[in-house]
N, C-alpha and C positions, 0 to 999 in steps of 0.2 A: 408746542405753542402754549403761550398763558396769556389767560385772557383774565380779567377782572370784571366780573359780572355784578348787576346792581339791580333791584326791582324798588321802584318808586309809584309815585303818580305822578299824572300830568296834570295840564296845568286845567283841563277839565273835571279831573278825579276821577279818570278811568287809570288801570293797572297797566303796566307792561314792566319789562323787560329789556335791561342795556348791556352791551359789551364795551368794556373799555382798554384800548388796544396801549401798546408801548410810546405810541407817542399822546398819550392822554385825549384820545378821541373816541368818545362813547356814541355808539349806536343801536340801535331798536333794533331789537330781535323780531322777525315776523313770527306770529304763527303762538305764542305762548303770553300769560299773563302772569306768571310765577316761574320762579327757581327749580321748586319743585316741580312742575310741569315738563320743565324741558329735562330731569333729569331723567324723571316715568319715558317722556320719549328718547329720551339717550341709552339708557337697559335695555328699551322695547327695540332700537335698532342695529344694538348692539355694536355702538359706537361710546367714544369718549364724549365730554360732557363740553371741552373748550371744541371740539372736532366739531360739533352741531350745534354749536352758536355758531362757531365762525362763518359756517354753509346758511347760517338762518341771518346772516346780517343787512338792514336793509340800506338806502339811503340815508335814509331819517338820521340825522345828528341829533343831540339831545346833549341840552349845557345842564350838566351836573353841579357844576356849582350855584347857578340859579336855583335848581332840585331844593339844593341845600339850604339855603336861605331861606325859602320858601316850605320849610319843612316838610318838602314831599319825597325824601328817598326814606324808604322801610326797611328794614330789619333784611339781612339778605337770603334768608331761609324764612319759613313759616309752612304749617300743615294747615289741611281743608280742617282737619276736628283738631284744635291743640291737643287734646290728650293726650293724641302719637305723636306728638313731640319732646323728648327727654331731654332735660338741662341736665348734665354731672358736670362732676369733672375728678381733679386729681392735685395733691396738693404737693408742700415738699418737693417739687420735683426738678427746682433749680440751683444751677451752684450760690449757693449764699441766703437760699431761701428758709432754714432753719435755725439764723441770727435770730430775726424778731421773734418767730415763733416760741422759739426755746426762751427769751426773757419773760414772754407772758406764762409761760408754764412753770420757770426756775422755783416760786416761790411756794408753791404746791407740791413741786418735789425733794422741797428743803436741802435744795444744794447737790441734788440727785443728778445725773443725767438724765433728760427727758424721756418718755416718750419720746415725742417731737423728735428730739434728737437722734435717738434711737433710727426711726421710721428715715430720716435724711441719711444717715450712715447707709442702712442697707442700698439706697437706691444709688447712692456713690459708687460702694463696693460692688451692684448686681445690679444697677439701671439699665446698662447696655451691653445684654446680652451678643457674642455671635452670632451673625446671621444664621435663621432657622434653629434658635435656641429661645428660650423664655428665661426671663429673668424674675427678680424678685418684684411683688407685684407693691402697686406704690399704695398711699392712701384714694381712698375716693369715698364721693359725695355727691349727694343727690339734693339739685335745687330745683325742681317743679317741672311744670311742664310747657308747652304752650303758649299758657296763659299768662306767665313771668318774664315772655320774653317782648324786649322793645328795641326801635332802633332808636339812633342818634339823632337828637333833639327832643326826643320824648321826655317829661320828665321819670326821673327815678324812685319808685315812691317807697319809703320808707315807713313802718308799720308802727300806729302808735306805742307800741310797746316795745320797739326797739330799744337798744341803749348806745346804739351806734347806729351809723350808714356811710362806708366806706367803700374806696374806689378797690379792685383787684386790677392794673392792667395788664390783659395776656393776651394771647391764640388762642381758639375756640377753633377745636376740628367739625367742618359739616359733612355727616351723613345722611345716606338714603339706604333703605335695606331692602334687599330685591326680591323677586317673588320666589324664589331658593331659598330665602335666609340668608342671603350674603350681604356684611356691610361694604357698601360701596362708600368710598371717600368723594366728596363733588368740590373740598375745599376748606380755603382756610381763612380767617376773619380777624380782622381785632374785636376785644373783647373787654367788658369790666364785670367781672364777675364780683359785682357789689354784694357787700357781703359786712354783718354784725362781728365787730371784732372785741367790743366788751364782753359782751355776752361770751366769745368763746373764751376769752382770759378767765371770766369768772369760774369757767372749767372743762377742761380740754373736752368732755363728757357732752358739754352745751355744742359741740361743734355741728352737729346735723341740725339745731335750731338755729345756729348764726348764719348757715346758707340757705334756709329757706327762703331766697328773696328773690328780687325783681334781676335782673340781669340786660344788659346792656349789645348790641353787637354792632360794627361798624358796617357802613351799608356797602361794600366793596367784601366780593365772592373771589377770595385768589385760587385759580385752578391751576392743577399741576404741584406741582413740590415746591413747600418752604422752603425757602432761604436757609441755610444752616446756620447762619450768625446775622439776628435781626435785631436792630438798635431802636428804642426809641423816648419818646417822651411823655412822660405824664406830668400833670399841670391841676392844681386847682384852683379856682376861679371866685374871690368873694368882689360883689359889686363891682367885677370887669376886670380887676387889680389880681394878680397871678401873686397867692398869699406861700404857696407853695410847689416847689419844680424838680423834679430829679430824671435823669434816664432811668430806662429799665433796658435789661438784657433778656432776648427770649431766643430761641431757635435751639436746635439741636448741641451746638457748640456751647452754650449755656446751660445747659441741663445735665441734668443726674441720668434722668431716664433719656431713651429712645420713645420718640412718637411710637414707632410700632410694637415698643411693648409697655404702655401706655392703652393704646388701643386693643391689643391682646387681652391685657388685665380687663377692660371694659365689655368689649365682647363674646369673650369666653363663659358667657352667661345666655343661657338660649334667651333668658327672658328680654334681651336687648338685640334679640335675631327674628325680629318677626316683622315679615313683609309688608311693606310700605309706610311702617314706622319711619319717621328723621329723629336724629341724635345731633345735639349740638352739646360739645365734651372740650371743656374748662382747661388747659394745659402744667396751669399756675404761672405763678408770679412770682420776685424777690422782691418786688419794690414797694411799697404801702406805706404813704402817707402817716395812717394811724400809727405806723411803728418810729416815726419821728415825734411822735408826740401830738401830731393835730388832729383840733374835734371841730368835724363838720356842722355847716350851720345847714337848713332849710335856704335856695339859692342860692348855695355853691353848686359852681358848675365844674364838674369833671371834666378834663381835656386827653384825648388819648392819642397818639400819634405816632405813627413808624409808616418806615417804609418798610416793603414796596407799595406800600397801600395811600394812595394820593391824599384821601378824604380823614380827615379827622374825624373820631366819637366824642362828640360833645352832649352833656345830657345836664340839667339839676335835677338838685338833691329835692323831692318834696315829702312830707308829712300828711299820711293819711290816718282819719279816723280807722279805727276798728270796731267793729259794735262788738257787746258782748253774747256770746256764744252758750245757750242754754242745751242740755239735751234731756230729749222729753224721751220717756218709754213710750210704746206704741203695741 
């Protein structure tokens, strides 16, 4: 069964929880106010995660596209303390996704092979492993926690010291990690893993500074297994007028790597195995706008769109002060 799970408000501004079935009819889950919630009681029953929504489903219909309008569908994961919430991810990791990258680096390698390029090779040649084999492990990166993460309609706020703020559009895998240390997978999401792409051209070196940012997730929880071959569209938006459009390609059939050694790479680290942590983990992307040449304004609005996922992530771009940062001895 797959179910496409959503947590929003209502039109009161209390929390719940929706399941949205194959023919696009979403219903309220009894019994839970969060994602996380039902997933603590899916481990504890030792059931699947789409298995006890479907048994928790009530009458209650619930129009999601009103939700939307209305800006009240959330982020589809969130923790009680962000803290235990890890944003990574992993880059390079689709076929054609080392074009841009290698131009921003070519000229720092004086006509070298990249890095970049380098790091896309191996995961061609050793992305997908045999089953019950490891492969080579891909690049990864760490974007906050928490406290970086938003849903669709929020704006996306960009730091005044940015020198970019640009769309990523991907998959984003959500976990939950159980009272064992095992990560459990509850799903999969669109995502815009927004992200400083001057700054990393300025020097492959800048790349852990260009993803420290805010990040994006679409409010639909896909349970069950990705699609192997998922198409969609990204779109940028200046005063309503679509200034730029292209597909992107994502799923397993478009990549270098296998999800599961992707997630192997990521979890093979105790420090991303401790109970009751969530992991929401960046898949990458080929497609970026900035590598066609465009510079976002403050009110462009990102559009993100694939199926199987009905709901589009839409968000603008906005401009936050920074104060400055003193540190005192003590």
């Amino acid at each position: 069964m797959t179910l496409r799970l959503v947590q929003l408000k209502t039109a009161a501004g209390t929390r719940c929880v929706a399941a949205v079935d194959d023919n696009g009819t979403a219903h309220r889950i009894d019994g839970v106010t969060s994602i996380y919630d039902l997933a603590r009681q899916a481990i504890g029953k030792s059931t699947m995660l789409n298995a006890l929504a479907a048994a928790r489903l009530s009458d209650e219909t619930i129009d999601l596209a009103a939700a939307d309008r209305e800006g009240r569908l959330l982020a589809p994961i969130d923790h009680p303390d962000p803290a235990h919430l890890y944003l990574t991810g992993t880059g390079l990791t689709h076929l054609g996704s080392a074009e841009g990258r290698d131009k921003m680096h070519k000229a720092a390698a004086s006509g070298n092979v990249t890095d970049s390029m380098r790091m896309f090779l191996m995961g061609v040649e050793g992305g997908k492993p045999a089953a019950g084999q490891v492969g080579v492990q891909p690049e990864w990166f760490y974007k906050g926690n928490g406290e970086n993460l938003i849903g669709t309609g929020a704006a996306l706020p960009s730091p005044a010291f940015a020198l970019d703020g640009s769309e990523e559009p991907e998959i984003a895998g959500i976990y939950l990690i159980d009272d064992r240390g095992n990560p459990r997978r509850l799903g999969y999401c669109l995502a815009n893993e927004f992200s400083d792409h001057v700054t990393e051209r300025g020097n492959y070196l800048w790349l852990a500074h260009s993803k420290l940012r805010h990040a994006a997730l679409g409010a639909e929880l896909l349970t069950g297994e990705l699609p192997q071959d998922v198409r969609g569209t990204s779109r940028l938006l200046r005063s309503g007028k679509a200034i730029w459009e292209k597909p992107f390609l994502t799923g397993e059939a478009n990549m270098s790597h296998t999800l599961a050694n992707l997630e192997h790479h990521h979890f093979k680290y105790a420090l991303f195995r401790r109970p009751g942590d969530v992991h929401v983990h960046f898949f990458g992307t080929a497609t970026l706008s900035f590598a066609d040449g465009v510079k976002t304004e403050e009110g462009d609005v990102f559009e993100i769109s694939a199926p199987p996922f009905a709901l589009a992530l839409r968000n603008p771009l906005a401009r936050i002060a920074v104060p400055s940062v003193a540190v005192a001895a003590l």
